[in-house]
C-alpha positions as CSV (number, residue, x, y, z in Angstrom):
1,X,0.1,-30.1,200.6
2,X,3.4,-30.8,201.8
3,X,6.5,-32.6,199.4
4,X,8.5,-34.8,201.2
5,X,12.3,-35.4,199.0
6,X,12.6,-38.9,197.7
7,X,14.9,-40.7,200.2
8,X,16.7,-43.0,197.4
9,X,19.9,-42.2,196.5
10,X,19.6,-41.3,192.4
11,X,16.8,-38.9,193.3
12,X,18.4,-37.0,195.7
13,X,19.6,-34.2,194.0
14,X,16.3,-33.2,192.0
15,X,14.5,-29.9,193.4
16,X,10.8,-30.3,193.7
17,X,8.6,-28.4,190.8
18,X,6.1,-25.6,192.4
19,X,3.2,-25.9,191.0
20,X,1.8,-22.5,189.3
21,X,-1.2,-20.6,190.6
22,X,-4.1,-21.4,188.2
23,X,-4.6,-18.1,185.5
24,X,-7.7,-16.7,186.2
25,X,-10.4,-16.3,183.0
26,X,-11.6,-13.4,184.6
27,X,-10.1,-10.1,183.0
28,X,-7.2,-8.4,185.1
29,X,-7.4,-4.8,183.9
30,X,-10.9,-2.6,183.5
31,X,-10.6,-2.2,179.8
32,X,-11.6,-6.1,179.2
33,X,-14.4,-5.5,181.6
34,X,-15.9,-2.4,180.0
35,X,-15.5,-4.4,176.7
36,X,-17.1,-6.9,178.0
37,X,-20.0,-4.9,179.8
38,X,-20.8,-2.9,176.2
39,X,-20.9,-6.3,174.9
40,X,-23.2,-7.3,176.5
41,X,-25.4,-4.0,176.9
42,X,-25.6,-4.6,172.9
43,X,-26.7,-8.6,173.2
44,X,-29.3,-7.2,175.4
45,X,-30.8,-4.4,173.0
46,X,-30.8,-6.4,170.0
47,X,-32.2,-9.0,171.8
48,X,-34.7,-6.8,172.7
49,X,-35.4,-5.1,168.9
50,X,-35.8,-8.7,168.2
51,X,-38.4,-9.7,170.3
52,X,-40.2,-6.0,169.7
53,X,-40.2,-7.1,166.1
54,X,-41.7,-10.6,166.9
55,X,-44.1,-9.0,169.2
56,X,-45.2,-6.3,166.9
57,X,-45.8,-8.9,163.9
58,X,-47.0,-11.9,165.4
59,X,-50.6,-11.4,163.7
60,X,-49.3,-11.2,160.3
61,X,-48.1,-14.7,160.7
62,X,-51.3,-16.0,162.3
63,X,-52.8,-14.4,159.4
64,X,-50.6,-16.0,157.0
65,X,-51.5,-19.2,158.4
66,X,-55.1,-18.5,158.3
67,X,-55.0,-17.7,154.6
68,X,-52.9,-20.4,153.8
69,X,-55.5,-22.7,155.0
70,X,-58.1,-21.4,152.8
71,X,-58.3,-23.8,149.7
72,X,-59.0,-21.7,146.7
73,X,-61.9,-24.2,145.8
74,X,-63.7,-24.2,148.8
75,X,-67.0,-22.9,149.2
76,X,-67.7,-18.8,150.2
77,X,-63.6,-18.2,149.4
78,X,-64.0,-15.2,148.7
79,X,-65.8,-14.0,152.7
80,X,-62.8,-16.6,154.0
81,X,-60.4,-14.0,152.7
82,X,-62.6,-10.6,153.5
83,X,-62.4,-11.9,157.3
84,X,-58.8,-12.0,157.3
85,X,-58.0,-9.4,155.5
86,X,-60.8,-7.3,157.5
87,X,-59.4,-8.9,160.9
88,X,-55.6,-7.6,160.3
89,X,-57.1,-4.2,158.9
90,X,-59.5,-4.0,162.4
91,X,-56.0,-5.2,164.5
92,X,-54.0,-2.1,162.9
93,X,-56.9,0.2,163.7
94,X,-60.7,-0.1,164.7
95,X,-61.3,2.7,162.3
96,X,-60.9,0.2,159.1
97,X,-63.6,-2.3,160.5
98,X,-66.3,-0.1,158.5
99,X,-64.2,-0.5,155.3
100,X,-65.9,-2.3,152.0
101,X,-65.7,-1.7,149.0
102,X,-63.5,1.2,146.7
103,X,-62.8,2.6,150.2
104,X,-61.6,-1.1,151.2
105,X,-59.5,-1.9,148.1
106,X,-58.2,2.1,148.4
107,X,-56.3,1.3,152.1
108,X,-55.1,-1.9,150.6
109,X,-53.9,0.2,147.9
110,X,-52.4,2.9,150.1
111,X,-50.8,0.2,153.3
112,X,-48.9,-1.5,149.9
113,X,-47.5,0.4,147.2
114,X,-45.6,-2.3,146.3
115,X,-47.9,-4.4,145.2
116,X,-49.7,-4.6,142.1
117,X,-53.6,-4.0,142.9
118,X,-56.2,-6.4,141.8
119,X,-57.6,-6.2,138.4
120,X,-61.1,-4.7,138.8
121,X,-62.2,-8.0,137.4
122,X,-61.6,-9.9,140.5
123,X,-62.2,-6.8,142.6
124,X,-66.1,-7.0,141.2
125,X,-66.0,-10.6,141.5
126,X,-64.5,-10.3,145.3
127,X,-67.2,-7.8,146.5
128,X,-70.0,-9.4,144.8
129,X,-69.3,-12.8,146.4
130,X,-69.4,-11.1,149.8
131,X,-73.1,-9.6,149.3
132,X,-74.7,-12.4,147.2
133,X,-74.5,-16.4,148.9
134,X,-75.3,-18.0,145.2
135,X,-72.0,-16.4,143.6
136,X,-68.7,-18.5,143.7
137,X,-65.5,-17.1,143.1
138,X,-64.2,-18.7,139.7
139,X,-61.0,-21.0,140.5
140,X,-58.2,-18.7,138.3
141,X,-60.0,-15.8,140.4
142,X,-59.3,-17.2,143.9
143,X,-55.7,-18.5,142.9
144,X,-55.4,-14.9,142.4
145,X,-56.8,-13.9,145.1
146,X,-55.1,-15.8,147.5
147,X,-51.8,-14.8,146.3
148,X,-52.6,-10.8,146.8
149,X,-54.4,-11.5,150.5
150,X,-50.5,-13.2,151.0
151,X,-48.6,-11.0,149.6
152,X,-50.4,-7.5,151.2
153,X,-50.6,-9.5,154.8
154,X,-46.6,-10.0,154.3
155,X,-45.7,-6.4,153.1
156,X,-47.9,-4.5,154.3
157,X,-47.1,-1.1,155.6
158,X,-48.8,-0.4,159.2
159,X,-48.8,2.9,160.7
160,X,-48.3,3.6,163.7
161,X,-50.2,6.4,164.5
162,X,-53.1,4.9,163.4
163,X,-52.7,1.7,165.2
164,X,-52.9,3.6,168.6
165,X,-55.1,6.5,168.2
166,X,-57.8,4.2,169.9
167,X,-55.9,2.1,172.0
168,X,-52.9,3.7,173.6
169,X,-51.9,0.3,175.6
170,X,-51.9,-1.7,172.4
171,X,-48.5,-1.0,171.0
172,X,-48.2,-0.9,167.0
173,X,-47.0,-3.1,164.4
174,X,-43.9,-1.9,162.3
175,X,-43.1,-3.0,158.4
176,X,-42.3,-6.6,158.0
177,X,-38.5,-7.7,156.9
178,X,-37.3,-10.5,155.6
């Protein structure tokens, strides 16, 4: 585009401004772009440990659901929250599906140190409502209950050798954080 000069007399004199080359946003020198490449490299990778971690834990949180939609005085509670617990114990390794019982409450026990095992009380009460159909789970008992099946299923500790001496394909689940 091409300035013509203003033909009137007061504007005669006045030079024409050049209009500037527009600044590019793109970096000049390679420092900026290696910045900028290690950036991103380090978006990508956490991006990725991100969605490992999702991947990896996605059945605790269907489990969570499942055992949040147990109502602690609904009938057979007490098999409601075996078959969870039993489900995520099968997911970490098929080896645990044969588990019931001491051996049962002792992989609890050793998958979360952290938490404070069940009084025998309702351990008795929990086993013996899964091998007789006539005996309920008192109210204070499942309340109780419920609240160990969350807590374990939230901080549990999963190996991962164990989860994949079976299935090699099946990758395995790593400690929850919050």
């Amino acid at each position: 585009m091409h300035h013509q000069p203003p033909s009137t007399y007061i504007l005669r004199e006045l030079a024409d401004v050049e209009v500037m080359d527009s600044v590019s946003w793109w970096p000049q020198t390679i420092g900026w772009k290696v910045l900028f490449a290690l950036l991103v490299i380090a978006l990508a990778y956490v991006a990725y440990k991100c969605g490992l971690h999702w991947w990896q834990n996605r059945y605790r949180q269907e489990a969570l659901d499942a055992l949040a939609n147990i109502q602690p005085n609904s009938h057979a509670v007490g098999p409601h929250f075996f078959n969870v617990i039993k489900a995520v114990l099968t997911y970490l390794s098929p080896s645990y599906a044969k588990l019931i019982s001491e051996p049962f409450f002792e992989q609890l026990t050793e998958m979360s140190p952290d938490i404070p095992e069940l009084d025998e009380s309702v351990r008795d009460a929990w086993m013996t409502s899964l091998v007789n159909p006539n005996f309920e789970l008192n109210s204070e008992d499942a309340v109780i209950l419920q609240k160990y099946c969350l807590a374990w299923v939230k901080y549990h500790v999963a190996y991962h050798q164990t989860a994949n001496e079976n299935n090699p394909d099946r990758e395995a689940p790593c400690q929850h954080s919050n």
